[in-house]
C-alpha positions as protocol buffer text, in pm:
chain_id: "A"
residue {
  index: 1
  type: UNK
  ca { x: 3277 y: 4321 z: 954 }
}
residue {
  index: 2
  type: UNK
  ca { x: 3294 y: 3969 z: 1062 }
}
residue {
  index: 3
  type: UNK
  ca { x: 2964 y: 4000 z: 1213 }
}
residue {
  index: 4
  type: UNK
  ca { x: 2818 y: 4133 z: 889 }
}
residue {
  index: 5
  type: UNK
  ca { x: 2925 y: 3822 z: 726 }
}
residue {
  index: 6
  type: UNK
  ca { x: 2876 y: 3565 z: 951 }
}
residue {
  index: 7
  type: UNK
  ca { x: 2514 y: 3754 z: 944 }
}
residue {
  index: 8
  type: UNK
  ca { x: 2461 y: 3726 z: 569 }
}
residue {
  index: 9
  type: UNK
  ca { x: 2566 y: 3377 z: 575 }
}
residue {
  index: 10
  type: UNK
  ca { x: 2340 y: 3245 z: 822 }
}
residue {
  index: 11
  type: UNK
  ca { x: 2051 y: 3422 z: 679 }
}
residue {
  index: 12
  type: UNK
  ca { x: 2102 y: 3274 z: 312 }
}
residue {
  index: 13
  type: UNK
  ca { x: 2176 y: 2917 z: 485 }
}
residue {
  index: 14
  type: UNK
  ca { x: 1801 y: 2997 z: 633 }
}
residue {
  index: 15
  type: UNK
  ca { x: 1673 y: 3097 z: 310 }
}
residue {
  index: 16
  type: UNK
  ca { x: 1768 y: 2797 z: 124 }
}
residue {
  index: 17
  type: UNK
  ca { x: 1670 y: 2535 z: 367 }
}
residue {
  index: 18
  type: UNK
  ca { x: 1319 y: 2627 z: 417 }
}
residue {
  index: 19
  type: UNK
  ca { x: 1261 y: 2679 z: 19 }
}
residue {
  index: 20
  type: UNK
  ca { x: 1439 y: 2317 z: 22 }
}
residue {
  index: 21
  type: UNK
  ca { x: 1256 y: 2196 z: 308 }
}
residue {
  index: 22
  type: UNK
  ca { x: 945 y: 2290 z: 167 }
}
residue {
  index: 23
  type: UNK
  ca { x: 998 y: 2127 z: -160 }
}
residue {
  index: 24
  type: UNK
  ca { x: 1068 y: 1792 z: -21 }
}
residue {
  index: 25
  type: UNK
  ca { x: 761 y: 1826 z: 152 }
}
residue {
  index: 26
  type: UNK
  ca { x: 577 y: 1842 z: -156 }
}
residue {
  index: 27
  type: UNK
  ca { x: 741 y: 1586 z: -294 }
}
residue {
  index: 28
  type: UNK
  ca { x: 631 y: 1391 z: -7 }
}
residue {
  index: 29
  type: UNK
  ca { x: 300 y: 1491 z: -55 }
}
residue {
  index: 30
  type: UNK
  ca { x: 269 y: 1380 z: -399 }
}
residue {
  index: 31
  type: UNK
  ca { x: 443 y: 1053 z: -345 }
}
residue {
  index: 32
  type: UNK
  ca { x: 174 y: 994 z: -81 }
}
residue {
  index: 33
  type: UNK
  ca { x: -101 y: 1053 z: -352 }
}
residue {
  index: 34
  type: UNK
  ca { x: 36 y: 870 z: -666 }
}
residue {
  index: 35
  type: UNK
  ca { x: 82 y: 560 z: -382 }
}
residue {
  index: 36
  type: UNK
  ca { x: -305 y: 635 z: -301 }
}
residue {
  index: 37
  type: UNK
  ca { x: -366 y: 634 z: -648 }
}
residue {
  index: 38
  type: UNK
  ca { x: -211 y: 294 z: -709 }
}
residue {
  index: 39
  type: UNK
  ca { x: -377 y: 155 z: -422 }
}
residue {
  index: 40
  type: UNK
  ca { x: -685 y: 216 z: -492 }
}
residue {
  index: 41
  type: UNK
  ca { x: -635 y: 85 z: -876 }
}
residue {
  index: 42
  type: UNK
  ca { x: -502 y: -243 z: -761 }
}
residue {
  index: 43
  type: UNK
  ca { x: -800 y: -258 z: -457 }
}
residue {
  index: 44
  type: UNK
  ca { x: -1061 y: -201 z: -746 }
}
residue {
  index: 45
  type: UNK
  ca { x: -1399 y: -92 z: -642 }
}
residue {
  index: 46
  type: UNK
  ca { x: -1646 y: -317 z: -453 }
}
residue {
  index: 47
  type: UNK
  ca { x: -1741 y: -442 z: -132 }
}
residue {
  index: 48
  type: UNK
  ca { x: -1404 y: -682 z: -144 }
}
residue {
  index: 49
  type: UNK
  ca { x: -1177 y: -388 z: -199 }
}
residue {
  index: 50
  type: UNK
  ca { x: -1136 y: -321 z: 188 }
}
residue {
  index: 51
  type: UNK
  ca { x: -898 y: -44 z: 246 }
}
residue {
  index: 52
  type: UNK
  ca { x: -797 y: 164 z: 584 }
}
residue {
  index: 53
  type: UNK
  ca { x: -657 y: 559 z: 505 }
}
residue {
  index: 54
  type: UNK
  ca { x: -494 y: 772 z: 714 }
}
residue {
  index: 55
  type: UNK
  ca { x: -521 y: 1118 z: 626 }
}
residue {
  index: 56
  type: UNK
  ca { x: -323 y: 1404 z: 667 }
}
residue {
  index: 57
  type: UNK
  ca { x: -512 y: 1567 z: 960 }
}
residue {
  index: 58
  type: UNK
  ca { x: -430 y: 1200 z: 1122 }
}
residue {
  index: 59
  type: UNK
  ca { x: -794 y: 1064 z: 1096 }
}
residue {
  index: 60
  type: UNK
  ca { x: -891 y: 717 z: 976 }
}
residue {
  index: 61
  type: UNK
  ca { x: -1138 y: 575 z: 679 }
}
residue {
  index: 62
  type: UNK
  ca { x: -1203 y: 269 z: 714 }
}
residue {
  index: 63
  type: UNK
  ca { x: -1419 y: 72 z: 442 }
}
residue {
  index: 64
  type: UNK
  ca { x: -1417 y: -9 z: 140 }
}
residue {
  index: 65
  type: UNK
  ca { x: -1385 y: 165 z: -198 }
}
residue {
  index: 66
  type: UNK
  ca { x: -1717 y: 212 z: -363 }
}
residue {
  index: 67
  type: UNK
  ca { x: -1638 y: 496 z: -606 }
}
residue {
  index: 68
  type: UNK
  ca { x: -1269 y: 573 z: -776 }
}
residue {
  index: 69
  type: UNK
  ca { x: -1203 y: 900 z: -988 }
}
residue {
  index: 70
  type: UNK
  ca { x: -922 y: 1097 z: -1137 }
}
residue {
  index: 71
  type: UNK
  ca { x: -891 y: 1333 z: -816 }
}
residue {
  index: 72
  type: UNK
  ca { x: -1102 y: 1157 z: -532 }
}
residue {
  index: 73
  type: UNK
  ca { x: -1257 y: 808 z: -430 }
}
residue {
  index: 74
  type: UNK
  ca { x: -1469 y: 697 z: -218 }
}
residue {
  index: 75
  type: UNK
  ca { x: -1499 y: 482 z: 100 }
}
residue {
  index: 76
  type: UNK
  ca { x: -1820 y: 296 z: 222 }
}
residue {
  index: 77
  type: UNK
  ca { x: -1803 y: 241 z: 607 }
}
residue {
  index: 78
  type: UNK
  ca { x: -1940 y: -158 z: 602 }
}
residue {
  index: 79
  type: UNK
  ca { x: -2100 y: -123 z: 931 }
}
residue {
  index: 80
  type: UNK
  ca { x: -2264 y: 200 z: 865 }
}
residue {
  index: 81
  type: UNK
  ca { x: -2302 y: 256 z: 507 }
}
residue {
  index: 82
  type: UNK
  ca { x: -2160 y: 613 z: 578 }
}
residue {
  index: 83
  type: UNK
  ca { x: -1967 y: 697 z: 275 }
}
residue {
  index: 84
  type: UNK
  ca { x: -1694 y: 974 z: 288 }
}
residue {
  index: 85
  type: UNK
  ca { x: -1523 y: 1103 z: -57 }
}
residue {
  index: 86
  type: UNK
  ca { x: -1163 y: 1146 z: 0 }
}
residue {
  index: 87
  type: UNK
  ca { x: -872 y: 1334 z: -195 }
}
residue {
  index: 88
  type: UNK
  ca { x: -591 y: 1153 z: -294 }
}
residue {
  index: 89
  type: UNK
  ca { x: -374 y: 1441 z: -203 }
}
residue {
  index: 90
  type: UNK
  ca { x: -555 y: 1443 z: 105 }
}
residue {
  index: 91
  type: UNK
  ca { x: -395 y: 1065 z: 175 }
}
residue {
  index: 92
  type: UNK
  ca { x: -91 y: 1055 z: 430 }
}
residue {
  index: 93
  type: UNK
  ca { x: -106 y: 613 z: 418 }
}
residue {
  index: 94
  type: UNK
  ca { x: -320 y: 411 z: 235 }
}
residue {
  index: 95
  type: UNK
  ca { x: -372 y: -8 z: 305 }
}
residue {
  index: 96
  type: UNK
  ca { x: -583 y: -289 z: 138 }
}
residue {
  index: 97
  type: UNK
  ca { x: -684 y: -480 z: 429 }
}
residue {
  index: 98
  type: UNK
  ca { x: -765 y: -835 z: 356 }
}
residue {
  index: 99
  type: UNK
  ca { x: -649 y: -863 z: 35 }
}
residue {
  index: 100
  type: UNK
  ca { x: -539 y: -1256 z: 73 }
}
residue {
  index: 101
  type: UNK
  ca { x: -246 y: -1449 z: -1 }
}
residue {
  index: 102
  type: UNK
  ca { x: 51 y: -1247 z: -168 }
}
residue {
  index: 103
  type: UNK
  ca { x: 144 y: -1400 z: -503 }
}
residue {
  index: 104
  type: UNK
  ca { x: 446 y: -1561 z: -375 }
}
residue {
  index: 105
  type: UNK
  ca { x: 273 y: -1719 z: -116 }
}
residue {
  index: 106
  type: UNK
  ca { x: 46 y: -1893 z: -320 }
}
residue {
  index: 107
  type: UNK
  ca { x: 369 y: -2010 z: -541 }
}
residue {
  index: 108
  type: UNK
  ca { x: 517 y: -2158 z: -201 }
}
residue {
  index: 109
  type: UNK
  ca { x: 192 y: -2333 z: -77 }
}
residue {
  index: 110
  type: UNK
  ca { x: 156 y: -2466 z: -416 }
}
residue {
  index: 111
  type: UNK
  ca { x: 496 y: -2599 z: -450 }
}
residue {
  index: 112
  type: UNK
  ca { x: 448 y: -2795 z: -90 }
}
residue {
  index: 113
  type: UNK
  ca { x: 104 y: -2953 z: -257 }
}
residue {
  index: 114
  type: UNK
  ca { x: 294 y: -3043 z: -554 }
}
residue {
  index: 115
  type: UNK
  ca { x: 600 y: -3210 z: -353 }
}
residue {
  index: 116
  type: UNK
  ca { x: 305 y: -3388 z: -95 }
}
residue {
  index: 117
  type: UNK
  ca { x: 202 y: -3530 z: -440 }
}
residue {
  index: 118
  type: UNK
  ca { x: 516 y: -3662 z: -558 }
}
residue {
  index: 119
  type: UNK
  ca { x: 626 y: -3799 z: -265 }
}
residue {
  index: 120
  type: UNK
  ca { x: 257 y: -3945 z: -191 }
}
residue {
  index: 121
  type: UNK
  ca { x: 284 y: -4130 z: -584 }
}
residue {
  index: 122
  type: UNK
  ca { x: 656 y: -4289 z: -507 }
}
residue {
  index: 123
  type: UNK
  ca { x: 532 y: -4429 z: -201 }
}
residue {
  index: 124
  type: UNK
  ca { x: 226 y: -4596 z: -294 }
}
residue {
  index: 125
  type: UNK
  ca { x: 425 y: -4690 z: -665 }
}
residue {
  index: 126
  type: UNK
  ca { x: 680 y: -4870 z: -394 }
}
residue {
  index: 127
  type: UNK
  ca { x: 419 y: -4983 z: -195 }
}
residue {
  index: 128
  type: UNK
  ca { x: 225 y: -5208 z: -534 }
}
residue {
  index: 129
  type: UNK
  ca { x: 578 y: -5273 z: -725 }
}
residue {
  index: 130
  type: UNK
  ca { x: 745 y: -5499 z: -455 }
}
residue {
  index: 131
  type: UNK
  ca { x: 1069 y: -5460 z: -665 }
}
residue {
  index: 132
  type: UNK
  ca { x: 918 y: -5598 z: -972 }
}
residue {
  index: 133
  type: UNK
  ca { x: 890 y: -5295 z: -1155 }
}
């Protein structure tokens, strides 16, 4: 009897995990795509949208993005001219490559410039005033 149950048990513990393992791995899946998605939004299309995609069979697209649609894009090999059409649920990682400065960056490098300026202006205004301003 105990064997019976400890039988049953075990065999709906199976069951459940593999219906819940394969769930997450569609949710993985789609995650992967709606990222893809984004990317390739944000990249736009054009020689400057550079991208590299890894794909799900673990081979690499390298390009750029010369087409965009609801279910598939595009990439142009630059070298080559080659152009493959991939899936977005076909997409395991997707990366702009050379996209330039992050936003932030920009803020930081600005705010040095800006600072070099001030500093630059209260030395020469010291410099000219001799203490008779």
């Amino acid at each position: 009897m105990l064997k019976r149950s400890f039988a049953v048990i075990l065999s709906t513990l199976l069951v459940t995990l593999s219906f819940g393992l394969r769930n997450t791995h569609a949710q993985a899946a789609d995650a992967a795509a709606d990222k893809a998605r984004a990317g390739v939004e944000r990249a736009g299309v054009g020689p400057k949208s550079r991208v590299e995609v890894r794909l799900r069979d673990n081979t690499k697209v390298k390009g750029y993005v010369s087409e965009a649609g609801a279910d598939s894009f595009t990439v142009t090999d630059s070298k080559t001219g080659a152009a493959r059409a991939v899936a977005y649920a076909d997409v395991a990682q997707f990366k702009r490559q050379g996209g330039g400065l992050s936003p932030s960056t920009k803020a930081i490098i600005w705010g040095g410039v800006a600072a070099g300026v001030a500093i630059t202006l209260y030395a020469v205004r010291g410099a000219f005033c001799d203490g008779m301003c």
